[in-house]
C-alpha positions in Angstrom: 0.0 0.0 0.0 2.9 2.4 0.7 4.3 1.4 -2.5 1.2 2.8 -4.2 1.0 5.9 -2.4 4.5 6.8 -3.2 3.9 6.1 -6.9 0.8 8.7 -6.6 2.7 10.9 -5.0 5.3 10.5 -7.8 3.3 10.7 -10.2 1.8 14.3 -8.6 5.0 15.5 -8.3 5.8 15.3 -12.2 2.6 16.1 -13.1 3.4 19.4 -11.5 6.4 19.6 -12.8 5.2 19.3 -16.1 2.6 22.2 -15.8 5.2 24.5 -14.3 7.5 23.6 -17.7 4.9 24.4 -19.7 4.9 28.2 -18.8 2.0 30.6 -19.0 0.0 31.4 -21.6 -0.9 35.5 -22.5 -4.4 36.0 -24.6 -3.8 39.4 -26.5 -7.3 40.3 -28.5 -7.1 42.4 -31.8 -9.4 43.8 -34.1 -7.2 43.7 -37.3 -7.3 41.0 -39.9 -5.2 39.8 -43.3 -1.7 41.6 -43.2 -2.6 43.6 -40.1 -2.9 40.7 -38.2 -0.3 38.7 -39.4 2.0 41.5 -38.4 0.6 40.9 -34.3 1.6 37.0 -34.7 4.9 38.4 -35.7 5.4 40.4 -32.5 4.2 37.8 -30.5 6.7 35.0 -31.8 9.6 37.7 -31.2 8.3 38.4 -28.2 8.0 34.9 -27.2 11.7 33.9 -28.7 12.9 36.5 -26.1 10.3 34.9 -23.4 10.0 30.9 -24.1 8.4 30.4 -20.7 5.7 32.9 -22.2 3.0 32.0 -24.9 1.7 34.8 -26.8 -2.3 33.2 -28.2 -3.1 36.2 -30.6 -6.9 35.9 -30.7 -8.8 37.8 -34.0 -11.7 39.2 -32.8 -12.0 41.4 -36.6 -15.1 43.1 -37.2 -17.2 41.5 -34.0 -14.2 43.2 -31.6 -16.3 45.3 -29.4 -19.3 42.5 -28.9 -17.0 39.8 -28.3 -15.2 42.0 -25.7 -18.1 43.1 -23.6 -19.1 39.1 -23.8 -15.6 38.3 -22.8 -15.7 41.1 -19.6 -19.5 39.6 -18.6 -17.9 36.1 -18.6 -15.2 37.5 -16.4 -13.1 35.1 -19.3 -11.4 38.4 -21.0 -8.0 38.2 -22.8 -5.2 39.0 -20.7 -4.4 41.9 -23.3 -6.3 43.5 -25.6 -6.2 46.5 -28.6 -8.2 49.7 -27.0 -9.6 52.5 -28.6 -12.9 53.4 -26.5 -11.5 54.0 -22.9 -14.5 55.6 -21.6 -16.7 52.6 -21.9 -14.4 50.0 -21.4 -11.9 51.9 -18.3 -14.2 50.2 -15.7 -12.8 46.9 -17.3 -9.0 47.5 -17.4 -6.1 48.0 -15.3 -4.6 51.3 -14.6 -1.1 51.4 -15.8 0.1 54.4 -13.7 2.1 52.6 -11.5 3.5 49.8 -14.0 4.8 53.0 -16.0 6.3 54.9 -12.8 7.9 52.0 -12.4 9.3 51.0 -16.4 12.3 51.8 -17.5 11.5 51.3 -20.9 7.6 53.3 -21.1 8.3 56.7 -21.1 5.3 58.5 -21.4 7.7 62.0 -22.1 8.6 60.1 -25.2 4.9 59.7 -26.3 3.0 62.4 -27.9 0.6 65.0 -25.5 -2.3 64.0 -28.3 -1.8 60.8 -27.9 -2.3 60.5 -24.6 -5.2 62.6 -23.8 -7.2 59.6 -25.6 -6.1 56.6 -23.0 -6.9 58.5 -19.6 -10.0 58.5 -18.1 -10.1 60.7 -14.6 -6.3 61.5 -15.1 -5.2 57.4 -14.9 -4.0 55.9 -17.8 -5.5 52.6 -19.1 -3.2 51.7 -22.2 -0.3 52.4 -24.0 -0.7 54.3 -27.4 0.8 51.9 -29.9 -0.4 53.5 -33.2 -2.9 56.5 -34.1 -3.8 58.4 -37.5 -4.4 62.2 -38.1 -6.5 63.4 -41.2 -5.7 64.8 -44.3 -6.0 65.6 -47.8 -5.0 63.2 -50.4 -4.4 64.7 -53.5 -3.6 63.6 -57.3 -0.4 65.2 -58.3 -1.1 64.2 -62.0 -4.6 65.6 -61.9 -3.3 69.1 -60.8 -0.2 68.7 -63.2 -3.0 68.8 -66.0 -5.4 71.7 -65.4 -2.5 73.7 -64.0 -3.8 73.8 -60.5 -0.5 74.2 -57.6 -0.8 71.6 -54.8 -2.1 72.6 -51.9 0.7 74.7 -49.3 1.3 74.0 -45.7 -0.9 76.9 -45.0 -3.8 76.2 -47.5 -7.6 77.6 -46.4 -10.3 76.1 -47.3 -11.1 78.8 -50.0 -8.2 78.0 -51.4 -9.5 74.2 -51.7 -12.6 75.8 -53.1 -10.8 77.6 -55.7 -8.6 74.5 -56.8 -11.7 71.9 -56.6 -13.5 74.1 -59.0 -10.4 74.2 -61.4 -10.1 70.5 -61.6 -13.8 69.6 -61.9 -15.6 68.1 -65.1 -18.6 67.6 -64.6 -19.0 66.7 -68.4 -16.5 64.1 -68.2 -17.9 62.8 -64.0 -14.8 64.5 -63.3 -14.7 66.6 -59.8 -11.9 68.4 -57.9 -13.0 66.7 -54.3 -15.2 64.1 -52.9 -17.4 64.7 -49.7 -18.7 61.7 -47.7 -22.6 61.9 -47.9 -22.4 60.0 -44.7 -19.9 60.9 -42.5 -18.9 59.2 -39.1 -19.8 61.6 -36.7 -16.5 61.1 -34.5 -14.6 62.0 -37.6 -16.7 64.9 -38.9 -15.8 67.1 -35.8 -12.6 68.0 -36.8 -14.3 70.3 -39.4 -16.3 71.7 -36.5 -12.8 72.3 -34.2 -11.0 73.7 -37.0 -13.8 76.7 -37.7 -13.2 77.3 -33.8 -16.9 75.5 -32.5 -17.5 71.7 -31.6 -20.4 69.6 -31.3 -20.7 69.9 -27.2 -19.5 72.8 -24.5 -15.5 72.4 -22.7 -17.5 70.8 -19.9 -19.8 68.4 -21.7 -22.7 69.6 -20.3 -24.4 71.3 -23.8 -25.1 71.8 -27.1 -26.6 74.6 -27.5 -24.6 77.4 -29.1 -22.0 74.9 -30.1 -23.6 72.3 -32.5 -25.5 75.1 -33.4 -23.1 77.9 -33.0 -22.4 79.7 -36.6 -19.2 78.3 -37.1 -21.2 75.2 -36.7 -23.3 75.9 -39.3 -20.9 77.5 -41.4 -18.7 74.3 -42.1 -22.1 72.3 -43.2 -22.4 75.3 -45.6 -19.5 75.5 -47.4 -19.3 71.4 -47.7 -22.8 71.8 -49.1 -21.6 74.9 -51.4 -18.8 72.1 -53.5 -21.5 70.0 -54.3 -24.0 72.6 -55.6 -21.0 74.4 -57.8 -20.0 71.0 -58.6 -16.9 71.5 -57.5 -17.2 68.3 -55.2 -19.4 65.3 -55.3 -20.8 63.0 -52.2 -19.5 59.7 -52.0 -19.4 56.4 -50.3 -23.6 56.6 -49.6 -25.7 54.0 -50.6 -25.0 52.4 -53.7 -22.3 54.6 -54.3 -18.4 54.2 -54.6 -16.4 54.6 -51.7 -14.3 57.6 -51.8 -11.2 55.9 -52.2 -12.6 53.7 -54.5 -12.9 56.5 -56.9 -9.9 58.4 -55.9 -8.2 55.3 -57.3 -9.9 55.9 -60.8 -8.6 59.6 -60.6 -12.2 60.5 -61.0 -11.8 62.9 -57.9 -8.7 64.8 -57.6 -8.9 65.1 -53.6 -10.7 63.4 -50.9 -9.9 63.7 -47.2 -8.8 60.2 -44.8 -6.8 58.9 -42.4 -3.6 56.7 -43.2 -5.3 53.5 -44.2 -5.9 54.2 -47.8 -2.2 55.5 -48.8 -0.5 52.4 -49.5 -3.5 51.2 -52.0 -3.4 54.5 -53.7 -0.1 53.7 -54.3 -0.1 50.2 -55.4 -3.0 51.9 -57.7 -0.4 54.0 -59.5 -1.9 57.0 -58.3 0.8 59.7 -58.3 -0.1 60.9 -54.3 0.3 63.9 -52.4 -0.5 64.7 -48.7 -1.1 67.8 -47.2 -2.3 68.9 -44.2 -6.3 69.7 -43.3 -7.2 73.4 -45.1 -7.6 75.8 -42.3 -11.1 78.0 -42.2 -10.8 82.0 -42.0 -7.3 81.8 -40.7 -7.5 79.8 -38.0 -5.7 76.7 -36.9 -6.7 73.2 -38.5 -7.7 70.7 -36.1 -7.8 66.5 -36.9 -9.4 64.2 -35.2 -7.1 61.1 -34.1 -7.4 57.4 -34.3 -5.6 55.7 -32.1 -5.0 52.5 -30.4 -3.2 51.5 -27.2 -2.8 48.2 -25.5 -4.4 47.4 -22.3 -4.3 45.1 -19.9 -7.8 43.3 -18.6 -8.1 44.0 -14.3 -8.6 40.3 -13.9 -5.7 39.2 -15.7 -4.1 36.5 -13.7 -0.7 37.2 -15.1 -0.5 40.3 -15.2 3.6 41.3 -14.5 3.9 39.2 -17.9 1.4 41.4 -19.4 3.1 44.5 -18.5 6.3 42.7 -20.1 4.5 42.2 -23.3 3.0 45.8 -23.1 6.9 46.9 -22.9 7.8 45.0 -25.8 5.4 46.0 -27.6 6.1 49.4 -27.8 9.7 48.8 -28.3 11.9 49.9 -31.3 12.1 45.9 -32.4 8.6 45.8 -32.5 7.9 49.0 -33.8 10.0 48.4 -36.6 7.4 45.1 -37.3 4.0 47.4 -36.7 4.4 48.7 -40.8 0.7 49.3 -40.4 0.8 51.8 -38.1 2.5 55.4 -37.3 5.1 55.4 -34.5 3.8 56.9 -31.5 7.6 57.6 -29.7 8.6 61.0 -30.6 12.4 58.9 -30.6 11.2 56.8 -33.7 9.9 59.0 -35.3 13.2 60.8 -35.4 15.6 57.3 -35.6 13.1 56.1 -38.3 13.5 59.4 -40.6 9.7 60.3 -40.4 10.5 63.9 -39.9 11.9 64.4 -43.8 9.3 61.7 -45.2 7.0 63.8 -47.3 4.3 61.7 -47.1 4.0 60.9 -43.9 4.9 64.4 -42.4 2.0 65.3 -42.9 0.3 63.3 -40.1 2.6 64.7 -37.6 2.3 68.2 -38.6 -1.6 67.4 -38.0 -1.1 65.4 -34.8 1.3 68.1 -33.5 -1.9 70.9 -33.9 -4.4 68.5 -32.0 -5.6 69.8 -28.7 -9.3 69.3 -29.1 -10.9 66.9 -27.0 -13.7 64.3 -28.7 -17.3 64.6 -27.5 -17.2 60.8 -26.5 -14.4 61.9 -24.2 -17.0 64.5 -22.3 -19.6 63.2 -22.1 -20.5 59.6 -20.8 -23.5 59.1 -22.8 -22.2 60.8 -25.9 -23.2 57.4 -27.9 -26.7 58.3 -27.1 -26.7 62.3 -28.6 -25.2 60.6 -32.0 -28.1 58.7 -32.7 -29.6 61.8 -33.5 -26.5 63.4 -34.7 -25.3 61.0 -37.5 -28.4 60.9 -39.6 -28.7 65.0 -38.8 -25.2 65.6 -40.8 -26.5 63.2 -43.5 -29.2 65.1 -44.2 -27.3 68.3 -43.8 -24.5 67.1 -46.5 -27.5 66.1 -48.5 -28.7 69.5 -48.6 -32.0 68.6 -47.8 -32.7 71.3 -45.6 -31.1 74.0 -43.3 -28.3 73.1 -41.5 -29.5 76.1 -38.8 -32.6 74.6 -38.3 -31.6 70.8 -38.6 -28.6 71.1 -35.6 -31.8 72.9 -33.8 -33.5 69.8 -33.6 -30.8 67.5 -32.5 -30.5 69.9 -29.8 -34.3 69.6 -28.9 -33.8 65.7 -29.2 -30.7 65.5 -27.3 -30.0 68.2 -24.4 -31.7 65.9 -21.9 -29.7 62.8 -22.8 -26.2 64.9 -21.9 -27.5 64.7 -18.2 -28.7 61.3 -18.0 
């Protein structure tokens, strides 16, 4: 009988052992798929050569991201790590880094970018490390401005200015126009056009509307949007059963169109001949861009969560920035090491990043997602020109005052 026992025991033993040998293993959640993704597997297997007692499971949540998250959270079965770009919602879910960085040697949030960082604190602590972001700006067909004579747009170009060149390179005759407009704009994005005529959708303190959606800057911005399509300087795109924008960018059927990074390298690969400048400013004032960006964060109920921070550190390191081709450096020191500065078209986004010092709506008010509701289909209709943008911004006001203090 003692015989037996010690074999159990024995066998116990190695059993343990073996578990112990086989290390722990990290879940790290992303939204990106094809190439995107494949360049996360790649940073984990680095990271994991460097680490062998660490396994890296890179799980694709794509296009079902946010729902499978929020199931993940009411499970209390999250990823240990996780790509993060809506900290108000999901900062009751994550673990503040404050202390992990205080602590790093090698996250220095000095290096990062102010911008940057304003979008991953909620109440002042930080709940993930920026690890990529895009700015706006105009895209612009060098060979289409070659050929009706039109300069490309300067550093200091006002949205007259884009006027005046849009209605030089249209053709109506020929479906040709000088920019395209989204007829459906996401609201987020859509903002910056409100910041950079000096108004926003909602007060400093996220308490109103009124005399800010509706303010004459405001309405001013939906006017002259509105004014390109009726000269036919500019054309609406990506609605229903229309082109996207970039789709017919591509075809050089518009000679400019306003985005974020995504599109460049398919232009390219297109043989578009591709400019970038820098959002037109309005009456002199500064141009503003809204950001995109995402940060990694760490899930509060992680069970391993010092080998989180580890793989949050190596994630934003020069090795694996170096793999992220995706995505814009966010460490002032890469962008300098990597020659960003002199690249002409990726300047651009910096120029526009270093401007940004608005703060989003969703960032002042909790229950923003409920006042867009009213506001998306609002700014269709007003890019539509279907009716007065003065009175049309009234009545999301009417709609949505009492939802700011719910």
């Amino acid at each position: 009988m003692k015989k037996i026992i010690f074999v159990l025991i024995a066998c116990l033993v190695l059993i343990s052992c073996g578990k112990k040998d086989e290390g722990i293993t990290l879940r790290f959640a992303t939204w990106d798929s094809g190439d995107a993704l494949k360049i996360q597997q790649d940073i984990a297997d680095e990271f994991m050569k460097d680490n062998p007692d660490i396994k890296v499971q890179v799980e694709a949540y794509g296009s079902g991201f946010d729902q499978k998250l929020v199931a993940s959270f009411g499970a209390r079965n999250a990823p240990d790590l996780m790509y993060m770009w809506d900290f108000p919602t999901y900062s009751s879910q994550l673990e503040n880094l404050d202390t992990y960085i205080e602590n790093s040697v090698d996250v220095d949030l000095d290096d990062y970018y102010d911008g940057l960082l304003n979008y991953v604190k909620v109440n002042n602590n930080t709940y993930g490390v920026p690890s990529g972001f895009t700015t706006h700006v105009v895209f612009y067909n060098k060979d289409m401005f070659d050929a009706a004579g039109v300069e490309y747009p300067s550093k200091n170009w006002s949205w007259n200015e884009l006027a005046e060149k849009a209605a030089k390179l249209s053709n109506p005759d020929d479906r040709v126009y000088g920019i395209g407009l989204l007829s459906k704009p996401d609201p987020y994005d859509f903002e910056q056009f409100l910041w950079s005529n000096g108004s926003s959708y909602i007060s400093p303190d996220g308490k109103t509307l009124e005399g800010y959606l509706n303010s004459k800057e405001s309405v001013e911005v939906f006017k002259d949007m509105r004014r390109l399509v009726d000269n036919k300087s500019g054309i609406l795109v990506g609605g229903k059963q229309q082109q996207s924008g970039s789709d017919i960018f591509k075809a050089s059927k518009i000679a400019m169109f306003e985005n974020g990074i995504w599109p460049l390298n398919g232009y390219k690969k297109a043989g578009i001949n591709v400019g970038v400048a820098i959002l037109p400013s309005f009456n002199g004032k500064s141009p503003k861009s809204v950001m995109s960006v995402s940060a990694l964060s760490m899930w509060k109920g992680s069970k391993h969560k010092e080998e989180a921070w580890k793989f949050i550190e190596f994630y934003n390191s020069e090795k694996a920035a170096k793999l992220r081709v995706a995505d814009l450096p966010v460490r002032k020191s890469l962008v300098k090491s990597f020659g960003i500065e002199k690249n002409e078209e990726l300047k651009p986004f910096y120029e526009m990043l270093a401007l940004a010092d608005s703060t989003p709506s969703f960032l002042l008010n909790s229950n923003w997602k409920e006042v867009q509701r009213n506001l998306s289909p609002a700014i269709e209709e007003a890019m539509l020109g279907l009716r007065d943008p003065q009175i049309i911004m009234n009545e999301v006001i009417e709609k949505s005052e009492r939802l700011l203090k719910e």
